[in-house]
C-alpha positions, 0 to 999 in steps of 0.5 A: 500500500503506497502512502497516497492510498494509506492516506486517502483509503486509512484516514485516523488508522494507525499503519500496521491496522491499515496495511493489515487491512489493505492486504485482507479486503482493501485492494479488491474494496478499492480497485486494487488486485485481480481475483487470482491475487485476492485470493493468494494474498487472502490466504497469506493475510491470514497467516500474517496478519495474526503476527501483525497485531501481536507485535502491535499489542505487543508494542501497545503493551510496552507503551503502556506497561514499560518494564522497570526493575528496582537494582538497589531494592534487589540488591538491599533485599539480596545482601539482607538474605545473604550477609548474615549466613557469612558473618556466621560462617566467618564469626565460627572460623575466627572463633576457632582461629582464637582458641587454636591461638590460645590453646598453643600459648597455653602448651607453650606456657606449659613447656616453658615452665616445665623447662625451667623446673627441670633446669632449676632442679638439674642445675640445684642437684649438680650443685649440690654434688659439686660441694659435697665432692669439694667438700670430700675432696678437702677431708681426704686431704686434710686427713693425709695432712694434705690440705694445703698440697697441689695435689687437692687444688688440682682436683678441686680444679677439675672437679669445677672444671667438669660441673662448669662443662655440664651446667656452663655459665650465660657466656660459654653454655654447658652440655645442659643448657645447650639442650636447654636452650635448643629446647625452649627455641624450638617451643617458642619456633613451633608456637610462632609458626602456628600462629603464623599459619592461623593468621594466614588461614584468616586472612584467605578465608575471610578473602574466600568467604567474602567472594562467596558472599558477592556471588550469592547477592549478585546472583540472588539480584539476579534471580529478583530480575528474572521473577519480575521478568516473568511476572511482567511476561505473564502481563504482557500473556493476559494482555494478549488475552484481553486483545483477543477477546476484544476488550483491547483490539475491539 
């Protein structure tokens, strides 16, 4: 239909009604077709012009329905669902992460007290040996009338000589302290570690839950659209029902 006979024949109409209409009853109404053509075009009209006036309702139905999805609510709505199941998640870890914390100072406390007390009697005990031996020492030669001979200085002598390799002093440690000391630098080593290991795993699993966290509220955004897509489809369902029936496209 040419614009001349659209607007001589289809004064008021809107286009896709008017050429609807042309193709259906207006070339044979208005002189324009051979009989053969009426009736090829009839059966096309009656495949096409049912798609014509459903993308026009469509379109009407746009016009007047325009689809509008609130992101901020959706998003208020999905953070509100989803944040405190991983506060919870995260609440529980670091929970645990302080008792492991607190477990290992106590068991190193533990070690290092036991350390001590066993330094304190070892070191008490070889002391007492180290006099009694001096003070043996000193009668046997004071019994030979010896007391004030080379013979019991040198002995005395080795007899320090050898506590002293055993207990050492704070610059030249002995034989005990040595393990005593390796002793205690390797509790206070294990505890530095674990705890390091529990602030690393603190850090990744906070890093990891609150991904998860993203996920779940963009994807329960993502869900509010889709239900309110589909809430807005079946509008546009009923309002092709209406058209139908009449009560819109008459």
């Amino acid at each position: 239909m040419t614009d001349e006979q659209y607007n001589q024949f289809y004064p008021g109409w809107d286009r896709a009604g008017a050429e609807a209409d042309w193709n259906a009853v207006g070339k044979n109404k208005y002189g324009g077709g051979s009989s053969g053509d009426s009736e090829l075009d009839s059966i096309l009209n009656s495949a096409i012009n049912p798609i014509v006036s459903m993308l026009q309702a469509s379109k009407d139905y746009e016009k007047e329905n325009p689809f509008f999805f609130d992101e901020i609510l959706a998003r208020q709505a999905s953070t509100a669902e989803y944040t405190p199941y991983y506060d919870e998640l995260l609440s529980d870890y670091v929970a645990d992460t302080e008792k492991t914390k607190s477990r290992s100072k106590e068991d190193l406390d533990t070690v290092l007290e036991q350390l001590s007390a066993s330094k304190d009697y070892y070191v008490g005990r070889e002391r007492r040996l180290l006099d009694k031996s001096l003070k043996n020492t000193s009668e046997g030669y004071a019994g030979n009338n010896l007391f004030f001979s080379g013979a019991r200085e040198k002995d005395i002598k080795e007899l320090k000589g050898e506590y002293m390799a055993g207990i050492g002093t704070e610059e030249q440690p002995g034989y005990y302290l040595q393990n005593y000391a390796r002793n205690v630098g390797e509790a206070k080593t294990k505890y530095g570690r674990t705890t390091e290991d529990v602030a690393l795993g603190k850090k990744r699993y906070t890093r990891d839950v609150g991904r998860e966290k993203e996920y779940s509220i963009e994807g329960g955004i993502l869900q509010r659209e889709e239900e309110t897509r589909d809430e807005y489809e079946a509008g546009r369902s009923k309002y092709y029902e209406d058209w139908y029936l009449g009560g819109i496209g008459g």
